[in-house]
C-alpha positions in Angstrom: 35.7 12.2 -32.7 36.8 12.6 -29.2 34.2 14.5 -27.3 33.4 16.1 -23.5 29.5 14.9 -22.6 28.6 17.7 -20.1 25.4 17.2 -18.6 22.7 16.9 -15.3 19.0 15.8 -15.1 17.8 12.8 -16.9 16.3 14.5 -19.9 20.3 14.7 -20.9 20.7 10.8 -20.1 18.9 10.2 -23.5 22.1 12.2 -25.5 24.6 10.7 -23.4 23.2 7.3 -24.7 22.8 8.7 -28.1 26.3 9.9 -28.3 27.8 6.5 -26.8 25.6 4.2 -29.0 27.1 6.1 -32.3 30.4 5.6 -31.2 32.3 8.6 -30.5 35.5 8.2 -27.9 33.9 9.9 -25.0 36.4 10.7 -22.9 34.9 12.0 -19.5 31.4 13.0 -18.4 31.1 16.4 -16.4 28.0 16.9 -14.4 27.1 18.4 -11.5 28.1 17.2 -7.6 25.9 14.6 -5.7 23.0 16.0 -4.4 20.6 15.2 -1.4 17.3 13.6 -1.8 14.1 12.1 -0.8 13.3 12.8 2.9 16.2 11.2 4.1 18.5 13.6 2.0 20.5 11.2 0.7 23.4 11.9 -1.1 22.7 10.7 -5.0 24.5 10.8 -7.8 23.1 12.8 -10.9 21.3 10.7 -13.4 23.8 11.2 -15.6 26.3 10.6 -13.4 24.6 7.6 -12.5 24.4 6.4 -16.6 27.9 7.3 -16.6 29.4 5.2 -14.5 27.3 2.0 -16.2 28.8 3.0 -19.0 32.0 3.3 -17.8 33.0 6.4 -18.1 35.0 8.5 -16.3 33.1 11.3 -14.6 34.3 14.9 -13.4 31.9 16.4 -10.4 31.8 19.9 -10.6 29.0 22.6 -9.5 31.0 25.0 -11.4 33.9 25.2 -14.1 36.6 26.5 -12.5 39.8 27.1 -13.7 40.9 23.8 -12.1 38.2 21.7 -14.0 39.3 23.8 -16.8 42.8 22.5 -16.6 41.6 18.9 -16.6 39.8 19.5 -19.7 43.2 20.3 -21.5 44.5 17.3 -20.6 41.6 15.4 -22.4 42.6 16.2 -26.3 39.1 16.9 -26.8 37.6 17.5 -30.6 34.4 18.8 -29.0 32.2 18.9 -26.3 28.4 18.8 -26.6 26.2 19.7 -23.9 22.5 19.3 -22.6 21.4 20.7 -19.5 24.1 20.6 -17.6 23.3 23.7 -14.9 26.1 25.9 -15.1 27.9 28.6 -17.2 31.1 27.5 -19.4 33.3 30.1 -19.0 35.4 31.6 -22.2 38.4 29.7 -20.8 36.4 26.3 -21.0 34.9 27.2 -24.2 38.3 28.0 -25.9 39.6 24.1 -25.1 38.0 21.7 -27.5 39.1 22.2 -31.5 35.4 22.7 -32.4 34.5 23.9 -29.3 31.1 23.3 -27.7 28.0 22.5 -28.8 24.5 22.6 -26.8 21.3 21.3 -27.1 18.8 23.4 -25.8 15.1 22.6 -25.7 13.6 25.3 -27.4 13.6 27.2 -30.9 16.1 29.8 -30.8 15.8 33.4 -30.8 12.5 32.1 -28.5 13.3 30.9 -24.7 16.7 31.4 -23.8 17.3 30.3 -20.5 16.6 27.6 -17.8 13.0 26.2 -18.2 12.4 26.8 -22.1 9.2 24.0 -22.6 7.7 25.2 -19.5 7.6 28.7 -20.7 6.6 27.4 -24.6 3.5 25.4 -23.1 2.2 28.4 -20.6 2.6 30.8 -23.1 0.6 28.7 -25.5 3.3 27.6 -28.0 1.5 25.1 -30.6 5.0 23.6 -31.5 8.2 23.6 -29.9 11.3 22.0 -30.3 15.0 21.7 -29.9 18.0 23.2 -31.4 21.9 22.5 -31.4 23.9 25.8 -31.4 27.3 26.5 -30.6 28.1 27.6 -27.2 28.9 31.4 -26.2 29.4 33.4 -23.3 26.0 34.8 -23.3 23.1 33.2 -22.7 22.1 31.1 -25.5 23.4 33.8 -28.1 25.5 31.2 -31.0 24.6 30.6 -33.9 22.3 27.9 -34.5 23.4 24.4 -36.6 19.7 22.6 -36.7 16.7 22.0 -35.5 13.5 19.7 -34.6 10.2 20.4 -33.7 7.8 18.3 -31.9 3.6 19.7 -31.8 1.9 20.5 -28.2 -1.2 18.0 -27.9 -3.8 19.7 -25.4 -2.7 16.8 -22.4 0.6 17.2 -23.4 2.7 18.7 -20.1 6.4 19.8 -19.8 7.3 16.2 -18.9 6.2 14.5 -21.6 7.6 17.6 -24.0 11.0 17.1 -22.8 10.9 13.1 -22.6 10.0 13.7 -26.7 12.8 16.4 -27.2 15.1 14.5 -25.7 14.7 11.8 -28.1 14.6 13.7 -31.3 17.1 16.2 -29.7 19.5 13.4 -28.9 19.3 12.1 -32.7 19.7 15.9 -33.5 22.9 16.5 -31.3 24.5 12.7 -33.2 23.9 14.2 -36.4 25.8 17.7 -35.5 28.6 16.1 -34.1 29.1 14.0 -37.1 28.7 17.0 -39.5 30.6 19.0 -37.6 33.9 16.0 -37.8 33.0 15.6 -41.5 33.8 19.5 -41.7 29.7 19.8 -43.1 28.5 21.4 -40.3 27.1 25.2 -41.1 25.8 27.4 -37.9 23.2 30.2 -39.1 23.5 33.2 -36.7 20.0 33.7 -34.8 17.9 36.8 -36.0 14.8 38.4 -34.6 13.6 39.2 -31.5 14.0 36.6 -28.1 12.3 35.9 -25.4 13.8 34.5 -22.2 12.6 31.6 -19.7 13.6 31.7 -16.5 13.3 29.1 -13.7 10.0 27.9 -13.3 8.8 28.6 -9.4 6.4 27.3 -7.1 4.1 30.3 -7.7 4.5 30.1 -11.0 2.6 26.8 -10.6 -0.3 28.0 -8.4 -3.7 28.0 -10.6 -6.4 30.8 -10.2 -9.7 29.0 -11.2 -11.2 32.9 -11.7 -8.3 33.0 -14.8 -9.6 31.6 -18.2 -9.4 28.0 -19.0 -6.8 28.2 -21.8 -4.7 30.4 -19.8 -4.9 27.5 -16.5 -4.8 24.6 -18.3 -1.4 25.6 -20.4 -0.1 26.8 -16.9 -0.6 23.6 -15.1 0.9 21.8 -18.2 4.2 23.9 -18.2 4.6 23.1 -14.5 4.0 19.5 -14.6 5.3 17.5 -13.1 7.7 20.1 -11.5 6.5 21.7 -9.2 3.4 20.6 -10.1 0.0 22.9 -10.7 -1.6 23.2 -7.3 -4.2 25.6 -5.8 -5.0 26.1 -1.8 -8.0 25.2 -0.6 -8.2 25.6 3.3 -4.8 26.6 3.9 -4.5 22.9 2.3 -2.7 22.0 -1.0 -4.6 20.1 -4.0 -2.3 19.4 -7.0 -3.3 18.6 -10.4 -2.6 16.1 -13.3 -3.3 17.2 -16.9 -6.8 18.8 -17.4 -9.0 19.1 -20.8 -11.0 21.6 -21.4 -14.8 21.4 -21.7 -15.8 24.0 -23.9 -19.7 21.8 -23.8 -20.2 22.9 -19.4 -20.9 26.0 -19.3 -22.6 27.6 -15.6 -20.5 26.9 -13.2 -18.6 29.7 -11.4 -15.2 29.9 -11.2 -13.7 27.6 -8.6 -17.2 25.4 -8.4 -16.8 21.9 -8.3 -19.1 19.6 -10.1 -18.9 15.7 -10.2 -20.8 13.9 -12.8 -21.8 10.5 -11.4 -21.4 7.5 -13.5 -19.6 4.2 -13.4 -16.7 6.4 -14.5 -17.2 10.1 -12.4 -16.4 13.1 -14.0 -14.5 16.1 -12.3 -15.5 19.5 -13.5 -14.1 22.7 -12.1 -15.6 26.1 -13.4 -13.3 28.8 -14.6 -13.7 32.2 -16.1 -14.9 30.9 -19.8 -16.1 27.3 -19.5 -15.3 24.3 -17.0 -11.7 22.0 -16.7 -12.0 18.3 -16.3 -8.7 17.2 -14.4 -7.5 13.9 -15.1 -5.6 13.2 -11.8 -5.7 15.1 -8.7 -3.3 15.0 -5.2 -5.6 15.5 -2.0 -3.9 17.3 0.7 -1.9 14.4 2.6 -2.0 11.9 -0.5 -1.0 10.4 -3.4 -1.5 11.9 -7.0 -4.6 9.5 -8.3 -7.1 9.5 -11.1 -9.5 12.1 -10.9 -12.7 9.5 -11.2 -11.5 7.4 -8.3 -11.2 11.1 -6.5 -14.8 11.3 -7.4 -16.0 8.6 -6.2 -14.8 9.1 -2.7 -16.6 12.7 -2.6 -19.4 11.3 -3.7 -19.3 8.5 -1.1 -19.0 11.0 1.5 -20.7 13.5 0.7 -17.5 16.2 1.3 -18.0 19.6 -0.5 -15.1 21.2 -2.2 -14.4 24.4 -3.7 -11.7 26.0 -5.2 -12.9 29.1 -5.5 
C-alpha cells in the first residue's frame, strides 16, 4: 500500500515508525515548515521531519495545503494517506487525491473532543479513560466516520504528556491495523452519533491554578497542562510551576493557598485548597529549574523563607 504520512510534533513520530516498520511504500512525509527554537531561535526541523529524513524519506514542508502541495500529491499514486497531528486543515481538493482517501488518528474518543488539544481537555474535565480513534478525514472538524478505537485509563499522576506518549503507542499500532484493513478491503467506518464536545488549544491561562478552587478540579487542571504550558500560579508578581500533585484527602486545616512542609528525611509539600490539601511532586521556583518537591523543601526549611500561594 502506498501511503502519504502527514504529520508534526513527536507524539506523531511514534506512527511514522509504526507505519515504516510494517512496511508500507511511504512515499513522502508532509509536515509542517522549520520552526525557531530555544532562546537562540534556531531554525529546527519538526520532529517528524527530523525522523524522516533518518529514515529516508522524502519530506514536503508545508504550513498549509495549497493547491501547489496539492498538485504534488497527484503526482505520488497514493493508495492513502494517514495522518496524526499534523497542524493544518486538508482541504476537499487534498482529501479527494488518494484512492482511499485519508485517514487520521486523533487522540480522543470521538463524538468527545474534536479539535486541537483533546487529552488536555479529557484529563481537566475529569475523563477516567481516554483514548484514540482512527476515522476517516472530512472537511469539518473531526466529523468522519470512525474505523476503531483504543482506550488507555487516567492514573491520578497521570498528566497530558504521559497520556499522549501512551496513545501514541497504542494509537500507532491502531492506525497499522487500519491501514491494512482498509488494503485488504475489511475496513468498516461507523458514522459518530451523539452529542460532542470540542477542545480547543490549550492556553497559558488555561494553566494558571487557583489554590481557593477544589483539589480535584486543580489537580486534573495542572495534569491537562503538563508539561505544556505547564500549571503555574503567581506568587509576588513571580511564577512557581508545578509537576504532578496527589491529593491528600488525610490534611485537612489548611487554608487555601497555605503552605505546609512536613519535615523528615524526605519533606513533604502540602498546599491547602478549598476541600483538602495537594502534595506536589516537583515544583519550578521563579528563576529555576523544575526539581523534586522534597529537595524544594528542604531549602525552605533551611532558610527559613515563608511562601504562600494564596
Amino acid at each position: 500500500m502506498r501511503i502519504l504520512f502527514a504529520g508534526t510534533p513527536q507524539v506523531a513520530v511514534t506512527s511514522l515508525d509504526s507505519l515504516h516498520a510494517a512496511g508500507f511504500d511511504i512515499a513522502a512525509v508532509l509536515t509542517r515548515p522549520d520552526a525557531p527554537l530555544g532562546r537562540k531561535r534556531v531554525l529546527t526541523p519538526s520532529p517528524v521531519a527530523a525522523r524522516a529524513a533518518e529514515l529516508g524519506l522524502p519530506v514536503i514542508k508545508a504550513s498549509k495545503i495549497t493547491a501547489e502541495v496539492t498538485e504534488q500529491l497527484q503526482g505520488l499514486d497514493l493508495d492513502a494517506a494517514a495522518i496524526v497531528a499534523f497542524g493544518g486543515l486538508v482541504p476537499e481538493a487534498a482529501l479527494l487525491v488518494p484512492r482511499h482517501g485519508w485517514i487520521n488518528l486523533h487522540f480522543s474518543l470521538l463524538p468527545n473532543w474534536r479539535g486541537a488539544a483533546p487529552v488536555q481537555h479529557s484529563i481537566i474535565n475529569g475523563d477516567d479513560i481516554i483514548g484514540a480513534v482512527t476515522f476517516q478525514l472530512e472537511t469539518g472538524l473531526d466529523t468522519g466516520p470512525v474505523f476503531g478505537q483504543v482506550t488507555e485509563v487516567v492514573n491520578e499522576l497521570d498528566t497530558a504528556g504521559v497520556m499522549l506518549e501512551r496513545l501514541s503507542a497504542s494509537g500507532s499500532m491502531l492506525l497499522v491495523q487500519t491501514l491494512q484493513a482498509l488494503d485488504a478491503g475489511q475496513a468498516v467506518a461507523v458514522p459518530q452519533t451523539g452529542s460532542h464536545t470540542y477542545a480547543p488549544k490549550i492556553t497559558d491561562e488555561d494553566a494558571q491554578l487557583d489554590f481557593t478552587r477544589p483539589a480535584t478540579e486543580i489537580r486534573r487542571r495542572a495534569h491537562g497542562t503538563t508539561p505544556f504550558p505547564g500549571a503555574w500560579c503567581a506568587v509576588g508578581g513571580q511564577r512557581y510551576k508545578f509537576g504532578p500533585l496527589r491529593e491528600r484527602r488525610d490534611v485537612a486545616g489548611l487554608a487555601p493557598g497555605q503552605l505546609r512542609i512536613e519535615p523528615g528525611k524526605q519533606p513533604t509539600v502540602l498546599i491547602g485548597t478549598a476541600t483538602w490539601a495537594l502534595e506536589p511532586t516537583m515544583i519550578q521556583p521563579p528563576g529555576k529549574k523544575m526539581m523534586n518537591a522534597s529537595d524544594w523543601a528542604r531549602g525552605m526549611l533551611t532558610q527559613g523563607t515563608e511562601v504562600s500561594f494564596a
